[in-house]
C-alpha positions in Angstrom: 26.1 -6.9 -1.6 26.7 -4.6 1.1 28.9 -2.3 -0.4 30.6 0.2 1.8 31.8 3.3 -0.5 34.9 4.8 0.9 35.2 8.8 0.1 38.3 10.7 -0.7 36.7 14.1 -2.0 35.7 15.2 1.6 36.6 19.3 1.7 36.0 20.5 5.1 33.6 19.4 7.6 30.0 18.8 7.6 29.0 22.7 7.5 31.5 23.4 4.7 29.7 20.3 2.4 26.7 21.3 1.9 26.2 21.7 -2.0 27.7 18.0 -1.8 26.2 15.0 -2.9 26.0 13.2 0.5 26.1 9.5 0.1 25.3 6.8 2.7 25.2 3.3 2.1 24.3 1.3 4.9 26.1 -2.6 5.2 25.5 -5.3 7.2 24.2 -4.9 10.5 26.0 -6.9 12.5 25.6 -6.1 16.0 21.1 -6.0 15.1 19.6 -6.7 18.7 16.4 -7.0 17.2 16.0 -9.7 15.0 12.5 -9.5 13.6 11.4 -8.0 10.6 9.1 -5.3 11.7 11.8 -3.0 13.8 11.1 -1.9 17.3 13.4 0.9 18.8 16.0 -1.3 20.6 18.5 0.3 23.0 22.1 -0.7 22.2 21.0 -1.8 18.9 23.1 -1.0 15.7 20.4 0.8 14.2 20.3 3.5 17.0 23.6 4.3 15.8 22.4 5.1 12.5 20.0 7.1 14.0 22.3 9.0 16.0 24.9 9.9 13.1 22.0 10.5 10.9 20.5 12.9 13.4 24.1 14.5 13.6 24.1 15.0 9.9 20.5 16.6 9.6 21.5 19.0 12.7 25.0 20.1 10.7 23.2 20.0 7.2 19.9 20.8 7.6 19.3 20.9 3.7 19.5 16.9 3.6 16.0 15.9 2.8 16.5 12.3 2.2 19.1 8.9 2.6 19.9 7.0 -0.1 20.1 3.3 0.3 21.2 0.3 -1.8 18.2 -2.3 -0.9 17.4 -5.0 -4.0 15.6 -7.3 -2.4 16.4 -7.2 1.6 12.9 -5.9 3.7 15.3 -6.9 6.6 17.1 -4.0 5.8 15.0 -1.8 4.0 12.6 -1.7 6.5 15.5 -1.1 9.5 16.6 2.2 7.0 12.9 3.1 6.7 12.1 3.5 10.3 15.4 5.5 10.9 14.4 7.8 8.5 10.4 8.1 9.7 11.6 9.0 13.2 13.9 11.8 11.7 11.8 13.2 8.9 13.7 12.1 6.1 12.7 10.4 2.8 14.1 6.8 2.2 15.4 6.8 -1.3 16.0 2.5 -2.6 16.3 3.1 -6.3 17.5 -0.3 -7.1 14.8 -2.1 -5.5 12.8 -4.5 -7.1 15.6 -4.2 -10.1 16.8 -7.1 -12.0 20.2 -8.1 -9.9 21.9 -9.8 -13.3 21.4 -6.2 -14.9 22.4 -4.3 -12.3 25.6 -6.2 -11.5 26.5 -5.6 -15.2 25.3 -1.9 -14.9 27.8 -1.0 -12.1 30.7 -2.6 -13.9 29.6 -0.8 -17.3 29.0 2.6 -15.4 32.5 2.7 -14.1 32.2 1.2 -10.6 35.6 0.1 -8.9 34.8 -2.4 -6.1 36.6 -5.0 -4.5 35.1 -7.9 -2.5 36.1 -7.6 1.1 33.8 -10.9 2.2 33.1 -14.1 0.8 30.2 -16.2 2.5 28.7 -18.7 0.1 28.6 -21.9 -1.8 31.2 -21.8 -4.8 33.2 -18.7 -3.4 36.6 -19.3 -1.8 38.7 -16.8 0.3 42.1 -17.9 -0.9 40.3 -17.4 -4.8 37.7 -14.4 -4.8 38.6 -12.0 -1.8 40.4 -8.9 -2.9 38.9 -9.4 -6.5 37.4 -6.6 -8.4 33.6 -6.9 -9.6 34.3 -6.7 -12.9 36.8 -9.9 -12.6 33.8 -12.0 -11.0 31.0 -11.1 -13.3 30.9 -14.5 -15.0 31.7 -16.5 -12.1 28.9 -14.9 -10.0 26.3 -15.6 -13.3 27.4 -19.2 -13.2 27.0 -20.0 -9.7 23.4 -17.9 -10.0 22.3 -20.7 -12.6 24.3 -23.1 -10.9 23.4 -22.7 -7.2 20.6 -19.7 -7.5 22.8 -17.4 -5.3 21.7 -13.5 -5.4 24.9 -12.1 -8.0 24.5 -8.6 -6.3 25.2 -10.5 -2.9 21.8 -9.8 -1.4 21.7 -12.7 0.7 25.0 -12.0 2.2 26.9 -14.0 -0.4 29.2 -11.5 -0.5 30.5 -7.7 0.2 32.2 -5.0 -1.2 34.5 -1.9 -0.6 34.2 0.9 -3.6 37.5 2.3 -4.5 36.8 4.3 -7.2 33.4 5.5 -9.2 32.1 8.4 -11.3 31.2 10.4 -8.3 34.7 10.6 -6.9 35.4 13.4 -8.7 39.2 14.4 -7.3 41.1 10.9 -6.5 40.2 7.2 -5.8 40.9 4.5 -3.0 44.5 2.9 -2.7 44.1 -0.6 -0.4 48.3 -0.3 0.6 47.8 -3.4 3.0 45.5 -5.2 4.3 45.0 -9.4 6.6 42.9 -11.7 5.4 41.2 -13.2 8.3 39.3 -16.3 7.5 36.0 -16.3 9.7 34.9 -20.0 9.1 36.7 -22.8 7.9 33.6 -24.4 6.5 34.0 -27.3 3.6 31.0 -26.0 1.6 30.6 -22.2 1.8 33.7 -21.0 3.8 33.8 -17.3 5.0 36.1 -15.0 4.3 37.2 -11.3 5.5 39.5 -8.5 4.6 40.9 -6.3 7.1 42.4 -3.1 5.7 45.3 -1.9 7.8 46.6 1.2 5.2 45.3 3.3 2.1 45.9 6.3 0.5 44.3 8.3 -2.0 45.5 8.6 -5.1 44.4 12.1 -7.4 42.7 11.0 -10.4 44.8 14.1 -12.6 48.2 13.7 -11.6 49.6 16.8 -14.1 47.5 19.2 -11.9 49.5 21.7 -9.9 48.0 21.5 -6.3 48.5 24.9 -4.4 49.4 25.3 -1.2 45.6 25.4 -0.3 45.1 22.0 -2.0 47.4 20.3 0.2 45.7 22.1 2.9 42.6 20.5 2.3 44.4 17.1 1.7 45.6 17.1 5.2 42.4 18.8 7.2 40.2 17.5 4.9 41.1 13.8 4.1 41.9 13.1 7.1 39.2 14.9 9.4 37.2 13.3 12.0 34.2 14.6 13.3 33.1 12.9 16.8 29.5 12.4 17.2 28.4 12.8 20.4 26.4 9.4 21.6 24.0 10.9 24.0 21.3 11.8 22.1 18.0 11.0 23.6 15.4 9.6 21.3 12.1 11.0 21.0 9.0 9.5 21.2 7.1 8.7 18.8 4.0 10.0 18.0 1.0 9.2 20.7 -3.0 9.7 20.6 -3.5 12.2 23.4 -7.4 12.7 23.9 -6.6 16.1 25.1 -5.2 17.2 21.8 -8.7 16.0 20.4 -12.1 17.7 20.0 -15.0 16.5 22.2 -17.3 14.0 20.7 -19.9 15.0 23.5 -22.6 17.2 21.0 -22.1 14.5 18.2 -24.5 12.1 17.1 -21.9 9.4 16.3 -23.4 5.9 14.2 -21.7 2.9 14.4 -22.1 -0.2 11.8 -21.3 -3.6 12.4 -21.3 -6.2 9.8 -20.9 -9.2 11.6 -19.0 -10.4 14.8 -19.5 -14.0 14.6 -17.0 -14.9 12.4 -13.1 -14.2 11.4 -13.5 -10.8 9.9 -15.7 -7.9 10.3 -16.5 -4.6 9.1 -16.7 -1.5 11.0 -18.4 1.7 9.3 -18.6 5.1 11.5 -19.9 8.4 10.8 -21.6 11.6 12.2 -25.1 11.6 12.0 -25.6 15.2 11.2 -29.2 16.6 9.2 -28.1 20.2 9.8 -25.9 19.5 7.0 -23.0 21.8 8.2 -19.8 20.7 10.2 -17.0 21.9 12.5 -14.4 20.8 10.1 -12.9 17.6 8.4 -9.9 17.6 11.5 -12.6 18.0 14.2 -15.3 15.0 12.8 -12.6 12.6 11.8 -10.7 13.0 15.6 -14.6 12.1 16.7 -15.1 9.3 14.4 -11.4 7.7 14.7 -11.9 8.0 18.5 -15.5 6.0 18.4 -14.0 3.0 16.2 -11.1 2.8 18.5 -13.2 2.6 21.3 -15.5 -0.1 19.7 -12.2 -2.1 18.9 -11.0 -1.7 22.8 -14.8 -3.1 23.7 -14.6 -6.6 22.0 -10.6 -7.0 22.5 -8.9 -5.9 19.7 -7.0 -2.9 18.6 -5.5 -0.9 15.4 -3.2 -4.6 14.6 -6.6 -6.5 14.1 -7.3 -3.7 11.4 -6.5 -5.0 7.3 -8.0 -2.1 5.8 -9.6 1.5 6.1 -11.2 3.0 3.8 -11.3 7.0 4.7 -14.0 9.4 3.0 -13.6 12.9 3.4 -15.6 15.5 2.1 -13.1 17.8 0.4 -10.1 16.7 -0.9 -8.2 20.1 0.0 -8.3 18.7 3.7 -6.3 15.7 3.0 -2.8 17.2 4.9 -5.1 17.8 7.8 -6.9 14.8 7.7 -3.5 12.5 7.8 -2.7 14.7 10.6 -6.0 13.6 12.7 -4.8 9.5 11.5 -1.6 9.6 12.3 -2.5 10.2 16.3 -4.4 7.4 16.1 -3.0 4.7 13.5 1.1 4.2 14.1 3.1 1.5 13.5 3.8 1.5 17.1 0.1 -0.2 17.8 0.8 -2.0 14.6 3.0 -4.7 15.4 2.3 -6.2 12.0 2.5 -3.4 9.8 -0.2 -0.6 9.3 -3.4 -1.5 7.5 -3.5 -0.8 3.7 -5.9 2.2 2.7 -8.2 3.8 0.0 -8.8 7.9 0.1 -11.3 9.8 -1.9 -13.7 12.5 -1.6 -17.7 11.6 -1.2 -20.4 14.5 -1.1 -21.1 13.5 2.3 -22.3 17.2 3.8 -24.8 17.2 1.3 -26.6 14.0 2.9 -26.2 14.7 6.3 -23.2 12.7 7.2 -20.4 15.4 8.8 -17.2 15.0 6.8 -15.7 12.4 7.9 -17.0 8.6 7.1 -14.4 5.9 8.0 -15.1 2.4 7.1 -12.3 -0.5 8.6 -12.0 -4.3 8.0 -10.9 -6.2 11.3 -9.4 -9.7 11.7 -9.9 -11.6 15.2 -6.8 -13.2 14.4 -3.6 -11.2 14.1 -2.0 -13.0 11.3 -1.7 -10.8 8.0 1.7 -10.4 5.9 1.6 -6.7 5.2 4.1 -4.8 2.2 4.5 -1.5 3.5 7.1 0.0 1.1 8.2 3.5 2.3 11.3 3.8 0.0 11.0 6.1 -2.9 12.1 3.8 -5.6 11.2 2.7 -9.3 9.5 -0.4 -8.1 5.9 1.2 -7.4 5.0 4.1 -5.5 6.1 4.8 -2.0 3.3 4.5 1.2 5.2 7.3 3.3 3.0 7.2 6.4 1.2 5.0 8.0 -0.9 3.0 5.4 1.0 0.1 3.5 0.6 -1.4 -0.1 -1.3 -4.2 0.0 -2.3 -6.6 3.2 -2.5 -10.5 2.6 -5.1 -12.3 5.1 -6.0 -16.0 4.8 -5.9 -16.0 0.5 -7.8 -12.5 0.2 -5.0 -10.0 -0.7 -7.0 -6.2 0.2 -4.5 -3.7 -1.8 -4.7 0.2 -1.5 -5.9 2.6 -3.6 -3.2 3.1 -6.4 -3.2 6.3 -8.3 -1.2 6.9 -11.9 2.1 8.0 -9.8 5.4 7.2 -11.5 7.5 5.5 -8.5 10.7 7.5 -9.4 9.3 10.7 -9.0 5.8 10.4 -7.4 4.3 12.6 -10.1 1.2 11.9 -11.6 1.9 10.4 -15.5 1.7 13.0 -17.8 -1.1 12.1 -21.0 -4.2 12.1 -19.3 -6.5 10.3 -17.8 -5.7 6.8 -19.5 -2.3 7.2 -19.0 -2.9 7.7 -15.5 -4.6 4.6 -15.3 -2.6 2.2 -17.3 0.2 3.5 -14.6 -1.9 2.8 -12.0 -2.3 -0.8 -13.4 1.7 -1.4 -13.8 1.9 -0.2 -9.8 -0.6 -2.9 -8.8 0.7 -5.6 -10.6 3.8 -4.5 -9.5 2.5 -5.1 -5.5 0.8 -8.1 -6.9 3.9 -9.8 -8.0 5.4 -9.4 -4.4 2.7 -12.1 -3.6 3.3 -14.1 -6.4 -0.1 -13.2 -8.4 -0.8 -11.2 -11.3 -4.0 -9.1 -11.3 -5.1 -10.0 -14.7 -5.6 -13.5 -13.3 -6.2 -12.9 -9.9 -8.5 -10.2 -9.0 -11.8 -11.2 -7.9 -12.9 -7.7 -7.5 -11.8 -4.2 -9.4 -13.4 -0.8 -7.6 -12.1 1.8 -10.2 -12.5 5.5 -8.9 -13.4 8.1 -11.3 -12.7 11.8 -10.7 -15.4 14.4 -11.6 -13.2 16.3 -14.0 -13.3 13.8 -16.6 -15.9 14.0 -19.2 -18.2 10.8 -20.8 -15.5 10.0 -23.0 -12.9 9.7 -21.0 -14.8 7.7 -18.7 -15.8 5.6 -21.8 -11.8 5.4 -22.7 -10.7 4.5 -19.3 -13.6 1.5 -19.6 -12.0 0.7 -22.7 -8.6 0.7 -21.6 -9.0 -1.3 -18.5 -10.9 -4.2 -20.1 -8.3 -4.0 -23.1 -5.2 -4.4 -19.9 -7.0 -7.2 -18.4 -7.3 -9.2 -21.5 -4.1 -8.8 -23.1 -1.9 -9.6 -19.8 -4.4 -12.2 -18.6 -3.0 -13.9 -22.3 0.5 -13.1 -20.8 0.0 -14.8 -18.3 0.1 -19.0 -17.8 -2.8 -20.0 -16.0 -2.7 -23.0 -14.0 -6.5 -22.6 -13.0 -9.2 -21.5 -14.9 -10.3 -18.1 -13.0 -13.5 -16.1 -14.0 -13.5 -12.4 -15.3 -13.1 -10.3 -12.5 -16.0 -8.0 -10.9 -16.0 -4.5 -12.2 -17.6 -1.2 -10.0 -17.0 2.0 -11.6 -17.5 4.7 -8.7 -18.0 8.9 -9.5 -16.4 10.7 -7.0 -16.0 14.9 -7.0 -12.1 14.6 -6.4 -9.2 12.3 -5.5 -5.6 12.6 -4.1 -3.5 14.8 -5.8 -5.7 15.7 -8.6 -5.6 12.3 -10.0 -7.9 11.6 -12.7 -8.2 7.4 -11.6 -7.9 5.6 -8.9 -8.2 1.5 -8.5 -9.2 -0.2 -5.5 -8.3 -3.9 -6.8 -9.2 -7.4 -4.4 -7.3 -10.6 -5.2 -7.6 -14.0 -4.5 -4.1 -15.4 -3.9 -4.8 -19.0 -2.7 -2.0 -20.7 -0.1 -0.7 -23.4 -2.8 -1.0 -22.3 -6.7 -1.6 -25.6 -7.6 -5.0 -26.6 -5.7 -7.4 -27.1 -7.8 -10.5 -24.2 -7.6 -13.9 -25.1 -8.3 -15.8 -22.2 -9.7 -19.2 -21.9 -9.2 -21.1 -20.3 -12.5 -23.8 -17.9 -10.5 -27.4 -17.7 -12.4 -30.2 -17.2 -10.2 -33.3 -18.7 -12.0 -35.8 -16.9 -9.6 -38.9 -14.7 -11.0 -37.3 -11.8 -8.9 -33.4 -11.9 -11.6 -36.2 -11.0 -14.4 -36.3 -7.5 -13.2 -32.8 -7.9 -13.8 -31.0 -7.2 -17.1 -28.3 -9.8 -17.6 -25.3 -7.4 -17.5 -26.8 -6.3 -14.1 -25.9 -8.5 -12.6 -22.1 -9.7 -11.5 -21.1 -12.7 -9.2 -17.6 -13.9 -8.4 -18.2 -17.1 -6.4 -14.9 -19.6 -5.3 -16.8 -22.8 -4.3 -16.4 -23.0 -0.2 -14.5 -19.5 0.0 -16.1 -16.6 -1.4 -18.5 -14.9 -3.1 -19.2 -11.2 -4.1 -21.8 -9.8 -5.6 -22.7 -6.7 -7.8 -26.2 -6.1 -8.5 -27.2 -2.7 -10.3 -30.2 -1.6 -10.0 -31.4 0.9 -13.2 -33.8 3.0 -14.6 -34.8 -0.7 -16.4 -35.7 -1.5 -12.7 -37.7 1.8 -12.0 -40.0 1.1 -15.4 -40.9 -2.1 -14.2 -41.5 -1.8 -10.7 -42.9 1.4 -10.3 -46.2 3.2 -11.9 -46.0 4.5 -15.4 -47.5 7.7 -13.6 -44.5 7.7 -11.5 -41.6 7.3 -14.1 -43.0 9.9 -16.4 -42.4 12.4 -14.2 -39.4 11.9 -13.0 -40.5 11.6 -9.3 -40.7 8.4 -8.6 -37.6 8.3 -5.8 -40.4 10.6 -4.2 -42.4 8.1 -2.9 -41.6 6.1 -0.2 -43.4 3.3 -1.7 -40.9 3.1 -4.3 -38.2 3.5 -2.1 -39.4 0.7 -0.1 -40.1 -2.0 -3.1 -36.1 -0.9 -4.3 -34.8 -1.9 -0.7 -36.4 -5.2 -0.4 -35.5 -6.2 -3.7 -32.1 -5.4 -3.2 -32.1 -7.1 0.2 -34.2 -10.5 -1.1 -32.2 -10.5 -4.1 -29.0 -10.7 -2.1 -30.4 -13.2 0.0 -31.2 -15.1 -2.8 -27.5 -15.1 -4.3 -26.2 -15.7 -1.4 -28.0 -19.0 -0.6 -27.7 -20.4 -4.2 -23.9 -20.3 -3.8 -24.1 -21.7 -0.3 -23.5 -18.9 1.7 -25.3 -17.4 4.5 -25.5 -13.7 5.7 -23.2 -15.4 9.1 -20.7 -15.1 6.1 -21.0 -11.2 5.1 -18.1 -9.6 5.3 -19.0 -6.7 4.2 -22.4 -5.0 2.5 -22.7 -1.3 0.7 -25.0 0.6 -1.1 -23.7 2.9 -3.4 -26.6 5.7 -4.1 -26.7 9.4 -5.8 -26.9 12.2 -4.2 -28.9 13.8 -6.6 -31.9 11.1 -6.4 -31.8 10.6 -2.6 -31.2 14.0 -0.2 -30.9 12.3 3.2 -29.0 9.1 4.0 -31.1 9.3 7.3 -34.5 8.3 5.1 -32.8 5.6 3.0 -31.1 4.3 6.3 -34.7 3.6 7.6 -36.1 1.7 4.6 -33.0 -0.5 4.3 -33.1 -1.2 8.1 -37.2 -1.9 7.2 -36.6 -4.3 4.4 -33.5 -6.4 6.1 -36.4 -6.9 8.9 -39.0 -8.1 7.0 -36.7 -10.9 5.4 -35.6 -12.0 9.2 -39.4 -12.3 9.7 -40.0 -14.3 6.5 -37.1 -17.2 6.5 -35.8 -16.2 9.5 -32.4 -16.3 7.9 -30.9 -13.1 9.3 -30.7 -11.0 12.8 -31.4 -7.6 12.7 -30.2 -5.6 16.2 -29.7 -1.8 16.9 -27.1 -1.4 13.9 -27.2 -2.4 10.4 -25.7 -5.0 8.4 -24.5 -2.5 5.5 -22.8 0.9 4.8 -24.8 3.7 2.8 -22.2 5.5 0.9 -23.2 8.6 -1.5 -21.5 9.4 -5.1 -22.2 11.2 -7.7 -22.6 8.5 -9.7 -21.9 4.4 -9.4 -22.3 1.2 -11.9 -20.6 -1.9 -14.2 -19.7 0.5 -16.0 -17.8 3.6 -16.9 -21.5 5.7 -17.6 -22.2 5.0 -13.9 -25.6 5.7 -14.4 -27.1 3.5 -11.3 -29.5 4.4 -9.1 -28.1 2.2 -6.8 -25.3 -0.3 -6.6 -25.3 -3.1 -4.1 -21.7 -4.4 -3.2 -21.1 -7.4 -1.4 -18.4 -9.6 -0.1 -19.2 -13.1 1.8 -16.3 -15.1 2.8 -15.8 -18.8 4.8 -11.7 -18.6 4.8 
């Protein structure tokens, strides 16, 4: 329904309104040059005239903050009111969207809402019958053709549309239609189309007994009937460019570059400053020189910020995050995204204190440049907003890569109040609310849950968020019907010193959300047999593995480890990360282990996707050593089997935390994470 809400309370022009509530609904845009569903500035197209009035409106009001919009279910539109309001600095406000349309077709008739239907377009509705009807008059008829023909009963596919003649917010007097044609548009034997062209109304005061003075009837005549011309030559600005002049020199940094694997559909990107002096020039001045070098890297083998699904952005203090989206908005736009802006995941790491500058960016690229991308910037009460240039969730060939989703309630982007559990049960209910967009539910679907843990929280809490989220995942997996049998998703519990806006959680969840629901998917029941998994508890051990697809892999590697692989000497007194020796025997065991899964589920390190190691700052000082003995250990198993190419960079990310494992103690000493895919 594309309502369009006449208003008889105007008092005076724009200046004079503003302690008004100023609504604008937006209908059908029928003169829309550009017909696609990502939104390109188009000159001549109707949308530039919403940009101009709106513009107008800021520049006579400048208190408006935000546009109001009546989006459901239409990204079409949504997205077209979105971009108006990017370019302008306002805040999209779509309140009903997502919402149940049966409920809120009877909420607008129970709250008061006097609408008539001005168009008719759809199977079941006839011009002679419905036009001119009032909402309330068509409730049951709309509900039966819903059940009879599954047509939208809020008219969101353009079944029908509406003019408002009277509501709660018009305070002083309501809508008279005096006279009106009814022009029919198409004469069509199934779903003919209909249209009503006012040609008089008045207003008529809702208190009739009021005296009206003569300055009353002044503002019935200059207010009422008041036009204000908006001047059409306004010149749109650009938007938003990378200027290398704007950015710091890269030319004393010591930039690294990883490179999972180029060979096949997907690769990962890793980039950060090099830096054993520990100190930095600041999180705005790294992060310009890091953004810079992975752009750069793109531009080398063809491909640019569209091929990117996902970023993950570490920074090493959380109070820098304004300035750091500053530094990624001049590179990452929707402009060089023609697909929509890849999803993200932000949180702080202590990377200073291992020599890594303080800004670490890690990015997933696709060769091909075919992802669906929800990129909701809408304040609403579906799930939290993505204002800026990061989206939801990004779907790329069955692998749905979601951002990081704090405890935000959507309506008001506040954190939920009750702690840290209640922040993450919120947190849950926005995922599965961007998992139902692709027809999934995480409870049935996630192959891999990476569940950030702020500092602040004590044991317990950490224990109670453990708790909480296996309790979740259990009862809505029981909720759910399950044409597949799916096995228990992966879970990595990560410490990190702080997280956007204070939050106490934040989940990083991966789904597998296959093309047709109804194929059948062969699970393949990991359990290496090898005399190497003995040095492996049982719960150490986690593998997700879809038979021909993927595999990931969670291997924890414990103090159990350190007693039986290193001297009783060693463990005793606590130094055992001390000797290189030690260090060595860890990193080939990780790397052989890996190896080892990876073959027993078919895959092959050609496959890798991506590869970290989670370690602890407090253990291991320099990221620089433990670089070197993981570089050492990958080339001594490419000397053995022969099964992997080792070149100038490494197949894996090093990323320090204060603490990383299965579970909620995160008491690793390190935590291999790995993700092999053949989709």
């Amino acid at each position: 329904m594309r309502n369009v809400w006449g208003c008889p309370c105007f008092e005076g022009g724009f200046e004079e309104r503003q302690g008004c509530v100023f609504l604008l609904t937006i209908h059908e845009l029928y003169h829309d040059r550009d017909q696609r569903l990502n939104y390109a500035i188009t000159p001549g197209d109707e949308v530039e005239d919403l940009f101009i009035l709106l513009n107008e409106v800021k520049q006579q009001i400048p208190s408006i903050t935000a546009v109001s919009s009546g989006a459901i279910a239409s990204d079409y539109q949504r997205l077209r009111v979105e971009s108006v309001c990017s370019r302008l600095g306002l805040v999209s406000l779509a309140y009903l969207w997502k919402q149940d349309q049966t409920f809120l077709l009877t909420e607008m008739i129970r709250r008061g809402i006097l609408a008539i239907t001005v168009k008719v377009a759809a199977i079941g509705l006839s011009p002679a019958k419905h036009l001119g009807r009032e909402l309330a008059d068509l409730e049951v008829p709309l509900l039966e053709l819903k059940e009879r023909y599954g047509i939208n009963v809020c008219g969101e596919g353009g079944e029908y549309e509406t003019l408002t003649l009277d509501c709660p917010l018009f305070s002083n007097a309501r809508i008279v239609l005096d006279k009106y044609d009814v022009v029919l548009h198409s004469a069509d034997s199934i779903a003919p189309v209909g249209i009503i062209h006012p040609l008089a109304f008045h207003p008529e005061y809702k208190n009739e007994n009021s005296s009206r003075s003569s300055s009353n009837d002044n503002v019935v005549s200059n207010g009422l009937h008041k036009v204000h011309e908006v001047e059409g030559d306004f010149v749109l600005p650009d938007i938003v460019k990378c200027q290398s002049s704007d950015l710091p020199s890269d030319a004393e940094k010591k930039l690294e570059l990883c490179i999972s694997n180029m060979g096949g559909e997907l690769f990962s990107l890793g980039c950060w400053i090099q830096n054993p002096s520990r100190t930095s020039k600041g999180l705005q001045d790294d992060l310009a020189s890091v953004l810079r070098r992975i752009e750069l890297q793109l531009s080398e083998n063809g491909f640019d910020w569209s091929n990117v699904l996902y970023v993950h952005l570490y920074i090493s203090n959380m109070e820098g995050f304004a300035l750091a989206n500053e530094v990624y908005v001049k590179f990452i736009t929707e402009k060089k995204c023609h697909l929509g802006v890849p999803s993200r995941s932000t949180i702080e790491l202590p990377l200073l204190e291992v020599g890594l500058g303080s800004g670490y960016v890690e990015v997933l690229v696709a060769k091909e440049q075919s992802k669906r991308v929800l990129h909701v910037q809408s304040i609403s009460s579906w799930a939290p907003s993505c204002i800026g240039p990061y989206s939801q969730a990004t779907l790329f060939k069955e692998v749905l890569y979601m951002a990081g989703q704090l405890g935000l309630d959507p309506p008001t982007m506040m954190l939920s109040p009750g702690g840290a559990t209640a922040e993450l049960e919120q947190a849950l209910i926005n995922c599965e609310a961007v998992a139902n967009c692709f027809n999934s539910f995480i409870s049935s679907s996630t192959i891999l849950f990476v569940i950030y843990c702020s500092s602040c929280l004590t044991s317990t809490e950490r224990v109670e968020i453990q708790h909480k989220m296996a309790h979740y995942i259990q009862q809505e997996a029981s909720n759910v019907h399950q044409t597949r049998r799916m096995p228990n998703p992966i879970f990595l519990y990560i410490l990190a010193p702080d997280l956007p806006k204070g939050a106490s959680v934040e989940i990083k969840p991966v789904l597998y959300v296959p093309e047709n629901a109804e194929d059948e998917v062969q699970i393949r029941e990991s359990r290496p047999a090898s005399k190497i998994s003995k040095q492996l508890n049982d719960s150490a051990l986690q593998v997700y593995a879809i038979s021909g697809k993927i595999c990931t892999v969670l291997v924890s590697v414990t103090n159990d480890f350190v007693k039986k692989s290193c001297s009783e000497t060693d463990v005793k007194s606590g130094n055992w990360h001390r000797s290189e020796r030690n260090l060595q025997t860890m990193a080939t065991f990780c790397v052989v282990f890996l190896n080892k899964i990876l073959s027993e589920n078919d895959f092959s390190w050609g496959d890798l996707i991506n590869l970290r190691f989670y370690y602890t700052t407090n253990l291991f000082g320099s990221a620089d050593t433990l670089d070197k003995i993981f570089t050492e250990a990958f080339a001594e198993l490419s000397l053995v089997n022969n099964c992997i190419k080792i070149g100038e960079t490494p197949r894996y990310n090093l990323v320090p935390v204060l603490g990383s494992g299965r579970s909620a103690s995160m008491d690793d000493i390190i935590t291999c994470e790995l993700f092999a895919s053949k989709l």
